[in-house]
TORDRENSE-737353 format. One record per residue (C-alpha): residue in three letters; x, y, z. Coordinates in nm, 2 decimals. Example, Ala and Ser with C-alpha at 12.3 -4.5 7.8 and 13.67 -1.06 7.14 Angstrom:
! residues 2
REC  aa     xx     yy     zz
REC Ala   1.23  -0.45   0.78
REC Ser   1.37  -0.11   0.71
***
This chain:
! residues 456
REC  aa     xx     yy     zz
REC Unk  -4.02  -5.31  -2.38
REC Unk  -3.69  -5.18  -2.27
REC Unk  -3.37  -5.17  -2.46
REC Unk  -3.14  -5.50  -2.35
REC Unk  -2.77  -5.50  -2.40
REC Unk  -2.58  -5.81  -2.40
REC Unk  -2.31  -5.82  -2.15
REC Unk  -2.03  -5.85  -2.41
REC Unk  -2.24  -5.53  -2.61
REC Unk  -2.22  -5.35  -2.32
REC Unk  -1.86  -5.43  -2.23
REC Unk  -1.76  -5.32  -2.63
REC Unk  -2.00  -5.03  -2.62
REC Unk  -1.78  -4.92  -2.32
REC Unk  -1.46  -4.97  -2.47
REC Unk  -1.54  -4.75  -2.80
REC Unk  -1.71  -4.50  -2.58
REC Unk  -1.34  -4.48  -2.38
REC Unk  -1.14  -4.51  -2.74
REC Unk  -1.36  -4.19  -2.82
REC Unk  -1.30  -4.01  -2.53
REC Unk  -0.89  -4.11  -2.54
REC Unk  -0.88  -3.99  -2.87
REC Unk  -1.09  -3.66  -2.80
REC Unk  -0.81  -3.61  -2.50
REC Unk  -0.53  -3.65  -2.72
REC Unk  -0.68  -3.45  -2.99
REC Unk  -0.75  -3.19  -2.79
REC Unk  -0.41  -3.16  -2.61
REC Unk  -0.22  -3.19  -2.87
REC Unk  -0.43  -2.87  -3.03
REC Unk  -0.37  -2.67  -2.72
REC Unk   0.01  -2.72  -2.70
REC Unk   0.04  -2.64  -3.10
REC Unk  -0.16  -2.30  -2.96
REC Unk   0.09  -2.22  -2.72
REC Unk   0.39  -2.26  -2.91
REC Unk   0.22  -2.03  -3.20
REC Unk   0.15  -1.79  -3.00
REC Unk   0.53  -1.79  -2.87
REC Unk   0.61  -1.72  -3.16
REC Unk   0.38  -1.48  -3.28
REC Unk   0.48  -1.29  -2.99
REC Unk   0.78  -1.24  -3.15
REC Unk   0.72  -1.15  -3.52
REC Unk   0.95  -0.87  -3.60
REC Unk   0.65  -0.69  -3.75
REC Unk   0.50  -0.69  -3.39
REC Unk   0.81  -0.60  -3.18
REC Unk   1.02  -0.40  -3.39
REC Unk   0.85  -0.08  -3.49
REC Unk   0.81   0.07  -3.11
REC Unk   1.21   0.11  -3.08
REC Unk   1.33   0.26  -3.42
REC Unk   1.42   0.57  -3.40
REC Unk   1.26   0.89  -3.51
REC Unk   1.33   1.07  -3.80
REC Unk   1.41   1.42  -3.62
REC Unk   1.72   1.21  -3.40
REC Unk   1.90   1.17  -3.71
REC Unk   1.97   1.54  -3.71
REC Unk   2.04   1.55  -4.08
REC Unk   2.22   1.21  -4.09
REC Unk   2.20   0.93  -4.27
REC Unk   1.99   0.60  -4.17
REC Unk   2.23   0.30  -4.24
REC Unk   2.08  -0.06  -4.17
REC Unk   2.31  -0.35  -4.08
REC Unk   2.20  -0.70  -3.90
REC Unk   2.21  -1.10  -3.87
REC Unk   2.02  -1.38  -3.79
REC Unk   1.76  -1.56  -3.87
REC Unk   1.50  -1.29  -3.77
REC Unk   1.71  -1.00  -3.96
REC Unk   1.58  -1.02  -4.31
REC Unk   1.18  -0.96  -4.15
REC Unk   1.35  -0.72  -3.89
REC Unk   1.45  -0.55  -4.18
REC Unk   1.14  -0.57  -4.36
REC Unk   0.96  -0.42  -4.03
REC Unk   1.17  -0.12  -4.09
REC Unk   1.10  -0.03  -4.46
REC Unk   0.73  -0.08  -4.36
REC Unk   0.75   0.19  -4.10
REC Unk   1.06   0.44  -4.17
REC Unk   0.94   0.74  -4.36
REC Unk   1.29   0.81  -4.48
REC Unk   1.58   0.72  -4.74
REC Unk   1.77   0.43  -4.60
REC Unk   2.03   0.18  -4.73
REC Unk   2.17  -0.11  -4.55
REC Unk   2.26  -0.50  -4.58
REC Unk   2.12  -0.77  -4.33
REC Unk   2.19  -1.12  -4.35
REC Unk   1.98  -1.45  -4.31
REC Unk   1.95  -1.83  -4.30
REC Unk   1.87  -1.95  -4.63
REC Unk   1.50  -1.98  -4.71
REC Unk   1.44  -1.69  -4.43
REC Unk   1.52  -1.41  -4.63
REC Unk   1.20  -1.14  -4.64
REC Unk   1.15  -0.91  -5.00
REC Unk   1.34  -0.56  -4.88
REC Unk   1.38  -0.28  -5.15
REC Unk   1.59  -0.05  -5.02
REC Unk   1.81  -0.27  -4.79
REC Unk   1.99  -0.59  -4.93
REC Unk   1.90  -0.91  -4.78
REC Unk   2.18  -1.20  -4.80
REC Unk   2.13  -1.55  -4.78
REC Unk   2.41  -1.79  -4.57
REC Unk   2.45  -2.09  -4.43
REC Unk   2.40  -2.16  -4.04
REC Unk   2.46  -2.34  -3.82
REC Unk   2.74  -2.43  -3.99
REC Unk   2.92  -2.08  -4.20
REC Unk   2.97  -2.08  -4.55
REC Unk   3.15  -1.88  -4.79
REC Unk   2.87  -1.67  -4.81
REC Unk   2.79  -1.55  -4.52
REC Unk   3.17  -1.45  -4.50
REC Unk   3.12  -1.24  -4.82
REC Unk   2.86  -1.08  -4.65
REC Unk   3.05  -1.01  -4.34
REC Unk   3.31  -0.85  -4.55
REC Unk   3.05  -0.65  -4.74
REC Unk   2.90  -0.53  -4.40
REC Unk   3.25  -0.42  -4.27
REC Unk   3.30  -0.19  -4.63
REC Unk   2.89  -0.07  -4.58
REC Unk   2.96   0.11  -4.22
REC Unk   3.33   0.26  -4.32
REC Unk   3.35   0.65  -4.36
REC Unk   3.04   0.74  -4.15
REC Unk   3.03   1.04  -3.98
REC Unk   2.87   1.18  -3.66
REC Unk   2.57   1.30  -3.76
REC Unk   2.47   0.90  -3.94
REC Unk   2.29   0.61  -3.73
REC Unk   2.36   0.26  -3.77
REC Unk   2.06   0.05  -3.69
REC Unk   2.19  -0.32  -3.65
REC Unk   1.90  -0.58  -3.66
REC Unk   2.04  -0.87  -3.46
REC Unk   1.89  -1.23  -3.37
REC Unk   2.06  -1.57  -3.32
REC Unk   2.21  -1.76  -3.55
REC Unk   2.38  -1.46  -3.66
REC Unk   2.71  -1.60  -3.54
REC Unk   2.70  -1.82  -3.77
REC Unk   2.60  -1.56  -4.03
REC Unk   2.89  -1.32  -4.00
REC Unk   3.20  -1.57  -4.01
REC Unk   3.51  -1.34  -4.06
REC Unk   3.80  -1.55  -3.92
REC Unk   4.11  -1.35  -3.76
REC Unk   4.46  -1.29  -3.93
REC Unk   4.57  -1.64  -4.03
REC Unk   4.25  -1.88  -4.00
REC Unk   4.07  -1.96  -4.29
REC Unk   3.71  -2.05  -4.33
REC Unk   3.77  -2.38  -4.34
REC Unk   3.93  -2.33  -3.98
REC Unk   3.56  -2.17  -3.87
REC Unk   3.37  -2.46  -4.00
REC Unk   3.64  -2.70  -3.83
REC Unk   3.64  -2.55  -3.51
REC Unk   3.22  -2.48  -3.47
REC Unk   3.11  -2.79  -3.61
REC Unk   3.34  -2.96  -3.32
REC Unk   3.15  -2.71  -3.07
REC Unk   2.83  -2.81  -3.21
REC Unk   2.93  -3.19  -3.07
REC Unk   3.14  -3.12  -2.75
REC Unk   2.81  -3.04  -2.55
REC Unk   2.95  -2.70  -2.46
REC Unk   2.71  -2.43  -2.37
REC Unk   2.58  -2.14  -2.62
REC Unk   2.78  -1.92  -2.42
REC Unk   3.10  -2.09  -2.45
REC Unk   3.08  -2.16  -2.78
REC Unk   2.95  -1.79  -2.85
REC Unk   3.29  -1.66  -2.63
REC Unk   3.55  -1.88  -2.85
REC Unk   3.39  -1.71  -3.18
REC Unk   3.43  -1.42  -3.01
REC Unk   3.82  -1.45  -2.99
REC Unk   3.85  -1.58  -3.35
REC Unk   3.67  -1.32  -3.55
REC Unk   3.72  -1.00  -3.67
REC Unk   3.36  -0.87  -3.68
REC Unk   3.22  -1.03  -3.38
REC Unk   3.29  -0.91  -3.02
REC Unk   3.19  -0.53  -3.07
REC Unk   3.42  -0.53  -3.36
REC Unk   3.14  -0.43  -3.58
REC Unk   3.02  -0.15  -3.35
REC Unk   3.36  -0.02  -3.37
REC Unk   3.42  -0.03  -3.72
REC Unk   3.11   0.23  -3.70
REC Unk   3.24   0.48  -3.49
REC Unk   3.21   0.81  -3.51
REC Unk   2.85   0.69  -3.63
REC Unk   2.58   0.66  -3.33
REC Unk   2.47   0.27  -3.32
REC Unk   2.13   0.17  -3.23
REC Unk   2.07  -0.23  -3.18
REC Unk   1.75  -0.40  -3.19
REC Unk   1.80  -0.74  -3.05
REC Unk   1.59  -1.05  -3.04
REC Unk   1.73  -1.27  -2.74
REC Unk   1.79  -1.63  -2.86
REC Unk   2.00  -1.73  -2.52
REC Unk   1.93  -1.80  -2.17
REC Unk   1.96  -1.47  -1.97
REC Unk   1.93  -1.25  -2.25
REC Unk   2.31  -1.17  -2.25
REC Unk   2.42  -0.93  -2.58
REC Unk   2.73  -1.06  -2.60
REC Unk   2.59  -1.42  -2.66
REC Unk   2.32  -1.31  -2.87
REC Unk   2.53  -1.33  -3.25
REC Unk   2.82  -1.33  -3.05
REC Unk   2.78  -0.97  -2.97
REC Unk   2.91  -0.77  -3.26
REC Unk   2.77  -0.47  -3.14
REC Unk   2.85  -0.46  -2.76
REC Unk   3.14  -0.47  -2.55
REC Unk   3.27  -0.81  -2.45
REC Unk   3.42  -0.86  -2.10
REC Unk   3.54  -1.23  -2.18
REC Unk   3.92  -1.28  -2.29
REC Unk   4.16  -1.48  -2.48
REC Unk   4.23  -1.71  -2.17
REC Unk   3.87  -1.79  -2.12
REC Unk   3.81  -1.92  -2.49
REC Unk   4.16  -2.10  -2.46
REC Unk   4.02  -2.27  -2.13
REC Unk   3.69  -2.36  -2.30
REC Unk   3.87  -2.57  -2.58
REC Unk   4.06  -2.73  -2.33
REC Unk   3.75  -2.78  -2.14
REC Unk   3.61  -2.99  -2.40
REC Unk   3.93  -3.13  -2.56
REC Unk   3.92  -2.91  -2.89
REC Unk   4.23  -2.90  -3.07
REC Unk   4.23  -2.59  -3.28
REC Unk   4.45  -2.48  -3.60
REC Unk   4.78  -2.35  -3.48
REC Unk   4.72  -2.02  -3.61
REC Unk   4.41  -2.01  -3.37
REC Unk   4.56  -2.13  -3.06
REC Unk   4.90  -1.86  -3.12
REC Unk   4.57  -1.62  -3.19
REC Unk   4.43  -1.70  -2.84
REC Unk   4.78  -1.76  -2.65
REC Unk   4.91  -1.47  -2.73
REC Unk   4.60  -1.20  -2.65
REC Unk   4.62  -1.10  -3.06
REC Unk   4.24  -1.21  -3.08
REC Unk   4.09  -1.02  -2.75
REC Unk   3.79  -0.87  -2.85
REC Unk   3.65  -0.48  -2.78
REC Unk   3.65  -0.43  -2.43
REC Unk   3.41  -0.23  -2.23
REC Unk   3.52   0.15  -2.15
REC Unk   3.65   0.13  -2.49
REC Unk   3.56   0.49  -2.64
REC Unk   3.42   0.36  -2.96
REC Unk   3.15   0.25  -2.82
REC Unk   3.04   0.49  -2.62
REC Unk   2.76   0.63  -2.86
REC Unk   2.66   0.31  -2.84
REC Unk   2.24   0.20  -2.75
REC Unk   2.11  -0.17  -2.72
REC Unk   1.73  -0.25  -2.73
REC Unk   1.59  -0.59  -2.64
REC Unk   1.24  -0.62  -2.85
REC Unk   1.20  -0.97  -2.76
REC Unk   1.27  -1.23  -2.55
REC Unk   1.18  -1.57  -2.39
REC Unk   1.02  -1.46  -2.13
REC Unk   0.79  -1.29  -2.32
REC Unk   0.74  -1.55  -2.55
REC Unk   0.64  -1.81  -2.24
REC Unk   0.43  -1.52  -2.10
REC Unk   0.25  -1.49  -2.45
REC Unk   0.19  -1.92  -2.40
REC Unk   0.10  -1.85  -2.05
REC Unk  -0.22  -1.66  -2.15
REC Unk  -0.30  -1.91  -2.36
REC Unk  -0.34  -2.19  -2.13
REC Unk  -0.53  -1.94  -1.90
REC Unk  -0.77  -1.84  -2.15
REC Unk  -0.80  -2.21  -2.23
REC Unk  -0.89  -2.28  -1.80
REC Unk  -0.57  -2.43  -1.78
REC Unk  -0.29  -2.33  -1.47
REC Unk   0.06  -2.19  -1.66
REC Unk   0.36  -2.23  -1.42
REC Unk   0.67  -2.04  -1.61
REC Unk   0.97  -2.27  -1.48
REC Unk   1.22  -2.07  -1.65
REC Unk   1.36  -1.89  -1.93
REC Unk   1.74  -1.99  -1.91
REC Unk   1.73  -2.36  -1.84
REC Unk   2.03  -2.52  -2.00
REC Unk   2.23  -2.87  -1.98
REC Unk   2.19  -3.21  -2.16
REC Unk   1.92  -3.20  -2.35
REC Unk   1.86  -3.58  -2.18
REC Unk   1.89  -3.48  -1.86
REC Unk   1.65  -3.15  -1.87
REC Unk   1.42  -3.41  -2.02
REC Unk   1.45  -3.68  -1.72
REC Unk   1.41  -3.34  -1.50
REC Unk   1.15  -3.16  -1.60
REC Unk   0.92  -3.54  -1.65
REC Unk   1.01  -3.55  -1.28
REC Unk   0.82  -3.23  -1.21
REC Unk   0.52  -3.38  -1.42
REC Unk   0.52  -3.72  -1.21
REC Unk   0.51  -3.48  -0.91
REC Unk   0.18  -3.26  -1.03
REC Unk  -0.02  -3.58  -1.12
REC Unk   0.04  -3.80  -0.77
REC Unk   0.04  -3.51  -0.53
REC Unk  -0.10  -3.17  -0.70
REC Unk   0.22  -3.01  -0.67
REC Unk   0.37  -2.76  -0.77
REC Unk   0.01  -2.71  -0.90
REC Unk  -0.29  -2.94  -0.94
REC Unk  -0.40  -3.08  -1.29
REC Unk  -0.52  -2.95  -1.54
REC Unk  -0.22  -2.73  -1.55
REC Unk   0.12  -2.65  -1.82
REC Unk   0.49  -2.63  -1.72
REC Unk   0.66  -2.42  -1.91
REC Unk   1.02  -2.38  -1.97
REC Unk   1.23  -2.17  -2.22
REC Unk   1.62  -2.18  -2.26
REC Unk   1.89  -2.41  -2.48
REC Unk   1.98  -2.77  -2.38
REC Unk   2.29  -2.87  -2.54
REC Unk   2.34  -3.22  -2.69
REC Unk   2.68  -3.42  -2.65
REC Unk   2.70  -3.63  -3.02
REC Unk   2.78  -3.97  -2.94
REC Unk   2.54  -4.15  -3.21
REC Unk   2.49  -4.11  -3.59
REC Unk   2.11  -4.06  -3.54
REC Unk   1.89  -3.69  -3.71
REC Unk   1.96  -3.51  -3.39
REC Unk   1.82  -3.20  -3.23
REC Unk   1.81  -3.06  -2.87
REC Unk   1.44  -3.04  -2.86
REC Unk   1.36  -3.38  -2.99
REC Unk   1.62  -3.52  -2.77
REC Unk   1.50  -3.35  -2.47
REC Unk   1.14  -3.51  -2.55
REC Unk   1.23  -3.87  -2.62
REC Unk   1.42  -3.88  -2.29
REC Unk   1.14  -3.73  -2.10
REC Unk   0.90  -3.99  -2.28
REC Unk   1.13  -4.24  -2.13
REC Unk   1.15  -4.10  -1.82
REC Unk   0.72  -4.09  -1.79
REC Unk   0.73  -4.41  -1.91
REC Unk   0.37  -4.39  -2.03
REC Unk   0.23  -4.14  -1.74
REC Unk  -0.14  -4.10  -1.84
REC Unk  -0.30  -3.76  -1.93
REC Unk   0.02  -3.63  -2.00
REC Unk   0.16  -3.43  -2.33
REC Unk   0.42  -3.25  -2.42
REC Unk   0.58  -3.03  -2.71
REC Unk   0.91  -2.91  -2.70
REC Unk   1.07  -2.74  -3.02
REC Unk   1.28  -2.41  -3.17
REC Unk   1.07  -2.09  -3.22
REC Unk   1.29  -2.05  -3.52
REC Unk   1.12  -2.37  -3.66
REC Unk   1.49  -2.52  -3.68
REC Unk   1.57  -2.82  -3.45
REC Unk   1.94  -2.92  -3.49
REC Unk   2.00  -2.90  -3.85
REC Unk   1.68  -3.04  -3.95
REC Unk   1.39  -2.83  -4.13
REC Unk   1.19  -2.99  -3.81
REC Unk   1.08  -2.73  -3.53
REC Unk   1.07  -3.03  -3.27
REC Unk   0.78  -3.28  -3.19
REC Unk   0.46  -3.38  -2.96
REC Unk   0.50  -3.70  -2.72
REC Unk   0.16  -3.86  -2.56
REC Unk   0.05  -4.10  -2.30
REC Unk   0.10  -4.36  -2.58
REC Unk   0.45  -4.28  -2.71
REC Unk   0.62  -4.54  -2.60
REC Unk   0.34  -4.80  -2.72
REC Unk   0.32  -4.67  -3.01
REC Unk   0.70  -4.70  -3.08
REC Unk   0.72  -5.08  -2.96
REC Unk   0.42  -5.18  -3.18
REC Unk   0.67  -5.03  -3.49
REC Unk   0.97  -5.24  -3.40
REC Unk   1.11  -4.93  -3.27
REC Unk   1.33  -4.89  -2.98
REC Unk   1.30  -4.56  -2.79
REC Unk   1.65  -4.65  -2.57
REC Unk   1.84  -4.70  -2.89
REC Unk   1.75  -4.41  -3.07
REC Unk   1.83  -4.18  -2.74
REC Unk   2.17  -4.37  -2.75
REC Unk   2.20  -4.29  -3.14
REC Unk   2.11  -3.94  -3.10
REC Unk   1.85  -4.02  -3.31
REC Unk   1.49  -3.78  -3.20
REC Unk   1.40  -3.67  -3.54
REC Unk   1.38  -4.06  -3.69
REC Unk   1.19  -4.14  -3.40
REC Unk   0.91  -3.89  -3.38
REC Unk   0.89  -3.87  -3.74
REC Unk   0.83  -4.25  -3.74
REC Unk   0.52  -4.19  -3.53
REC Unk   0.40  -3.89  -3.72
REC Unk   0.45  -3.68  -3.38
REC Unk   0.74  -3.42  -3.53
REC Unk   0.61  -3.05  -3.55
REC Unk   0.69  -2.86  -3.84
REC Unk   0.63  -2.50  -3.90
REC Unk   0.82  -2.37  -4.15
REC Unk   1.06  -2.03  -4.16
REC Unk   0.87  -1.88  -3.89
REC Unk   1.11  -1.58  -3.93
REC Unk   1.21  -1.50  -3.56
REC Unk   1.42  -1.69  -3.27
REC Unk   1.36  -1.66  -2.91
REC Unk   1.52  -2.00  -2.80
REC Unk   1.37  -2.30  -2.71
REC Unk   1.01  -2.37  -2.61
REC Unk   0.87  -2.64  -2.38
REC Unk   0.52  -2.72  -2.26
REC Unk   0.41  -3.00  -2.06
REC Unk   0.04  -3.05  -2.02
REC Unk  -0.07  -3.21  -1.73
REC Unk  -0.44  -3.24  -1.74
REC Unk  -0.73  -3.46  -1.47
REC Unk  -0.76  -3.80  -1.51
REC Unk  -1.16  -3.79  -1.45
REC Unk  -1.40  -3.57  -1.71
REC Unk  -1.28  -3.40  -1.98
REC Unk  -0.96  -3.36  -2.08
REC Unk  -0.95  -2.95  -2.05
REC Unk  -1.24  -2.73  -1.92
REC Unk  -1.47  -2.69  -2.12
***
């Protein structure tokens, strides 16, 4: 006799079968976005990228090997070096705390970011006395990653530290650009700028950089303090106005009256000068990209350098996504947008901000529940904002999920509040130190809405 099924046993047999293929989807989505983000980052490990560009022992001619650097990348840049130079070598790098790597031959310093500390400005001074008296025949290698800014806070003639923490923590909320706030350090420091460069001459200086901002620029990359800067006094003195930052007297008679302008290209100092990018955010997205191939699933690289709000790249790029799933375009499901850059995020609210996590809870918003879609959005460095938090995941069900909590997704945008959220849903993605910084990552998975979730 055959098998009979009630109507309502059928009915419930087809709802758990659906509940089980749902939660397969989401499972496995959420598993190949975590992929691509690794593999961003793995991309850039210093211990991958760094070796190809140092310099041979027979270039030093008999000179010295002196090791210098900052960011949050610099202590294993460092480490990448003693692994691989054959030689004597001395140096002094320095790193977010918890990033630092074990170095025996060249000191590793631990300072705060993104807000300095007195620290870090120790360790700028200690850097300045390490490259003094070299001669000719010496290279400087100088390891530098972002959030070495930060790292190396040596205030001009008449500010105080106090005056650096005053002045970037009110960057850090205006909603101003990397760059911007990267060209008023600039002005107000005595290291940064391709003040350290000089302060090496006659010395030949070799940098290794890992890019952190969008377009790869030096001088924005720890505020350049190894290459020539082409901004001025009067363009950091029109950012603050820009964005209504009142400054220390001492700073703005710094900036007024052209005492602060920074090393200048031409300038004969640096003209032994070399720069090596070792990593970047393109190669990190191209790293993700082969990923998703391998995985059957169509990469489209939107960018490297996309900045603004972090709220309105969100509502943007959740606009591209609504486009793939109702017309194919600009390529048909199953496929991943992927986008690098830095958003910036104008504080209004008292919430656990960050520029990823913002970014993501205004694109949820903006899906409004789209189905078969995911995305992950966080900091390679594993750092969103100033929480321990690299960013988060958001699903199909984000928004559900949130109202069933009592929790109001438009309120905690308004309160600048994406870490409280995602972490309330168990969506945040956390990594740890992952000892390198190429930017921001973002991934939207766009995937069929019949079959499987990915090819199989």
């Amino acid at each position: 006799m055959p098998l009979r099924l009630n109507p309502r046993a059928a009915q419930n047999g087809a709802m758990t079968a659906a509940h089980t293929h749902s939660s397969a989807q989401d499972a496995q989505a959420r598993a190949l976005l975590r992929r691509m983000f690794d593999a961003a980052i793995a991309s850039a490990q210093p211990a991958l990228c760094v070796p190809p560009h140092l310099p041979t022992p027979e270039s030093l001619r008999g000179g010295r090997l002196i090791v210098i650097g900052a960011g949050k990348a610099s202590a294993a840049m460092a480490a990448a070096v003693e692994a691989h130079w054959p030689g004597p070598l001395s140096g002094l790098v320095v790193t977010r705390y918890g990033y630092a790597v074990p170095c025996s031959r060249i000191t590793v310093v631990e300072a705060a970011h993104p807000v300095p500390d007195a620290a870090g400005q120790a360790a700028a001074q200690r850097m300045l006395q390490v490259v003094q008296g070299l001669q000719p025949n010496d290279t400087v290698l100088c390891l530098i990653s972002g959030g070495g800014s930060a790292l190396l806070p040596l205030p001009a003639a008449g500010l105080t530290l106090a005056d650096k923490q005053a002045i970037n923590k009110a960057l850090l909320a205006s909603g101003a650009t990397i760059s911007e706030m990267n060209c008023v350090r600039r002005h107000l420091s005595v290291i940064k700028g391709g003040r350290l460069a000089a302060a090496c001459h006659p010395a030949r200086v070799l940098t290794l950089t890992l890019s952190d901002v969008p377009g790869d620029d030096p001088i924005d990359i720890a505020s350049g303090p190894t290459v020539a800067d082409p901004t001025t006094c009067a363009d950091a003195l029109a950012i603050l106005q820009r964005y209504a930052i009142a400054v220390p007297g001492a700073a703005q008679q710094l900036l007024q009256s052209g005492a602060g302008e920074s090393i200048k290209p031409g300038d004969p100092r640096l003209a032994r000068n070399e720069l090596r990018m070792v990593a970047t955010p393109q190669m990190a997205l191209e790293a993700a990209a082969q990923v998703a191939r391998d995985a059957g699933v169509t990469p489209l690289i939107l960018g490297d350098a996309l900045e603004g709000e972090a709220r309105d790249v969100g509502t943007v790029l959740a606009g591209i996504a609504k486009q793939v799933a109702r017309h194919g375009q600009p390529a048909a499901a199953p496929c991943v947008l992927l986008s690098g850059g830095e958003t910036t995020v104008t504080v209004r609210g008292q919430g656990r901000g960050g520029r990823n996590v913002e970014c993501l809870l205004a694109m949820a918003l903006a899906l409004k529940g789209q189905a078969h879609t995911w995305a992950l959005a966080g900091d390679t460095d594993g750092v969103d904002g100033l929480e321990e938090i690299a960013g988060a995941i958001i699903t199909p069900t984000t928004l559900e999920r949130a109202w069933a909590q009592g929790i109001k997704p438009h309120d905690r945008l308004a309160n600048n509040d994406g870490h409280g959220f995602f972490d309330a849903l168990g969506d945040a993605v956390v990594t740890g130190p992952t000892l390198t910084n190429v930017n921001d990552f973002r991934a939207i998975l766009v995937v069929s809405s019949a079959g499987n979730c990915l090819p199989s």
